[in-house]
N, C-alpha and C positions, 0 to 999 in steps of 0.2 A: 856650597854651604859649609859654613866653620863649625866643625862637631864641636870644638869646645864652648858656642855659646847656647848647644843644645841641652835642656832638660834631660837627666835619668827618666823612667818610670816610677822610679821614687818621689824624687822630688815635684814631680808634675800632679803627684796623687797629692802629695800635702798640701801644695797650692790651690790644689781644685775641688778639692772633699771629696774627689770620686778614690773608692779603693782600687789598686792596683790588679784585682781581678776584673773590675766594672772595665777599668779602662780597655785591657787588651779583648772584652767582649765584644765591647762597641769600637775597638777595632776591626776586628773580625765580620761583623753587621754592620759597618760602612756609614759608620757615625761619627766616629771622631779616629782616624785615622793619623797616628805619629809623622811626625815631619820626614822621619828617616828610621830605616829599619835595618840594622846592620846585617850582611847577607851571610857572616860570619857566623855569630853569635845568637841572634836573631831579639840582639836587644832593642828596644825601642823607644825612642828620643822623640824629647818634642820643643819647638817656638814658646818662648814665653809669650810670644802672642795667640799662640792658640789658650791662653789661661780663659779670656773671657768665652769663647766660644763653651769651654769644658764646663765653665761654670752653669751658663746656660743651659748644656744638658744634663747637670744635674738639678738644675731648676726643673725641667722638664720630666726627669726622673722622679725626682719626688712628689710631682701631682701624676704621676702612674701613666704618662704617655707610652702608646705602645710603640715600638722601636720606629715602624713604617711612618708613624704621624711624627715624630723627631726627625726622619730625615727629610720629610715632603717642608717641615717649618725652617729647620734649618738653612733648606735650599730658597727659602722665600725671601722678600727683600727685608721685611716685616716679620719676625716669628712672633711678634705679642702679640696678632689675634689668636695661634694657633694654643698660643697657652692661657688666654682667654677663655677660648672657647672648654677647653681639659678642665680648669678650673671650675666652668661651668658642670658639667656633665658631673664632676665629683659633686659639688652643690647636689646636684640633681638626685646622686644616687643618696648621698647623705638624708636628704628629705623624705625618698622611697623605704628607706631601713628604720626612720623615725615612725614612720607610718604603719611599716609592718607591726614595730613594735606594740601599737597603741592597745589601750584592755578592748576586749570585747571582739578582735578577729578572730577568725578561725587560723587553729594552731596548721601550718604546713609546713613543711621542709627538705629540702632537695637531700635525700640520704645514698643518694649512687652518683659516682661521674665514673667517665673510662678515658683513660688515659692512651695516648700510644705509646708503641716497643718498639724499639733498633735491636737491644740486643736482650732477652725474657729473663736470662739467669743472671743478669748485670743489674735488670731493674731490682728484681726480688730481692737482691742484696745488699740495694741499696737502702728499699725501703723498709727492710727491716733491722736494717744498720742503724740507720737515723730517725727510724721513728717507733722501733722494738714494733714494729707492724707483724698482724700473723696472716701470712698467702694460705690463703683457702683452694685447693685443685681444683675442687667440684664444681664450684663458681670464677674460678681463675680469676679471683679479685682479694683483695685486702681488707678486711673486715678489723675494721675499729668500732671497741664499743658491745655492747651487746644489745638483740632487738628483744624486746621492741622499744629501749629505752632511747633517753634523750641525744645522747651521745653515739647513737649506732650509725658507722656511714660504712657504705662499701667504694671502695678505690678497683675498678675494674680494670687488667689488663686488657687490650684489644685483641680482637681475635677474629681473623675475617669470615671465619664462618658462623660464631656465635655473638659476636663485640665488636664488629666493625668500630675502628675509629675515627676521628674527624678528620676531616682533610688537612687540617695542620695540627701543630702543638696544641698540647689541651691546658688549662689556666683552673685552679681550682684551690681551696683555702682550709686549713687546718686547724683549728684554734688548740693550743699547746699551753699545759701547765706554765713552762719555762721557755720565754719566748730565746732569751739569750741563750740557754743550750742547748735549744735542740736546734736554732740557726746555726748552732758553733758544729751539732752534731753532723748535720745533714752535708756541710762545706766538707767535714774530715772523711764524710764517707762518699764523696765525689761530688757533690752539689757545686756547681758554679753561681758566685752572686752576683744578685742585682742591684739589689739596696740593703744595706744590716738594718740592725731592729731601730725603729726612727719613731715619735711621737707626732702626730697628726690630731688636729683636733677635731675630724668629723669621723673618727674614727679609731677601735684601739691599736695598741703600740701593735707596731707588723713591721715584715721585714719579706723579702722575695728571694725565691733561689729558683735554678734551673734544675732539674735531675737530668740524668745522665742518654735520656733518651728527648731533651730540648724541652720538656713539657714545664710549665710556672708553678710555685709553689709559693701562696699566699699563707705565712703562717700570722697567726691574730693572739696574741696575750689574754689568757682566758679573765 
């Protein structure tokens, strides 16, 4: 293979709208993997014929496919049913949040999730680096908001004797004054991205990170 008719990670990012963190993710998760990895440096090159594939997964990125259903379409002969069907399901969820909203339901709303932990004093750091969150001991959770108002949620560390967590990453959503700094905040305090803040029309402006123990972070444009 002729390294000079390989792509940088730079310039593969500007061809493909994916940013250079997305990429070397979905390197990593076994989605779009560089042509060549130099065993040196461990910089990462790519085909300008991988540009259509990339683009695709960010087609696929932006209607919110979770990593497993981009690799089972990608491997298909056909991925336009699988993004078909994504598109669908967002429809779907679009129509459920119109519905919630409608006058005359009774008000509910999900005020706790629990997250999992790799490393406890790494998370705590994080999230109150990037999101000025205050960790509660008593409740080993992160208490935004105050109850019993509108805005009170608890963000639970996991704990296997009081907080069990899920069996994988846990996925959950923020709605932030400042959608662009505090995506800017949470990346400088270790957050790996998925997508920066992007405009959707069944839905408001939002953008996704990872924190530092693999778990989703939907944040929503208040």
């Amino acid at each position: 293979m002729n390294d000079d008719r390989l792509l940088s990670i730079g310039s593969f990012a500007l061809l493909t709208g994916l940013t250079v963190t997305t990429l070397r993710h979905y390197d990593e998760v076994g989605v779009l993997p560089p042509a060549l990895v130099d065993p040196a440096t461990g910089y990462r090159r790519y085909r300008q014929e991988q540009v259509p594939r990339a683009r695709l997964v960010r087609a696929m990125r932006e209607l919110e496919m979770p990593v497993d259903e981009m690799r089972r379409a990608l491997a298909a002969p056909d991925p336009s049913a699988a993004i078909a069907r994504q598109r669908q399901e967002l429809l779907r969820r679009a129509a459920a949040l119109t519905a919630l909203a409608a006058p005359g339901r009774p008000t509910m709303r999900i005020v706790q999730a629990t997250i999992n932990v790799v490393d406890r004093a790494e998370l705590i750091r994080f999230y109150e680096t990037a999101f000025d969150a205050s960790f509660q001991v008593e409740t080993g959770s992160f208490v935004f908001g105050h109850w019993p108002s509108d805005d009170f949620f608890l963000l639970t560390l996991a704990d296997p004797d009081t907080h069990p967590g899920a069996a994988g990453p846990a996925r959950f959503g923020l709605v932030v004054d400042d959608l662009d700094g505090s995506h800017r905040r949470a990346l400088d305090a270790g957050a790996a991205q998925v997508y920066p803040p992007v405009e959707r029309p069944w839905k408001p402006r939002s953008s996704c990170l990872i924190d530092p123990a693999g778990n989703h972070i939907d944040l929503y444009q208040a």
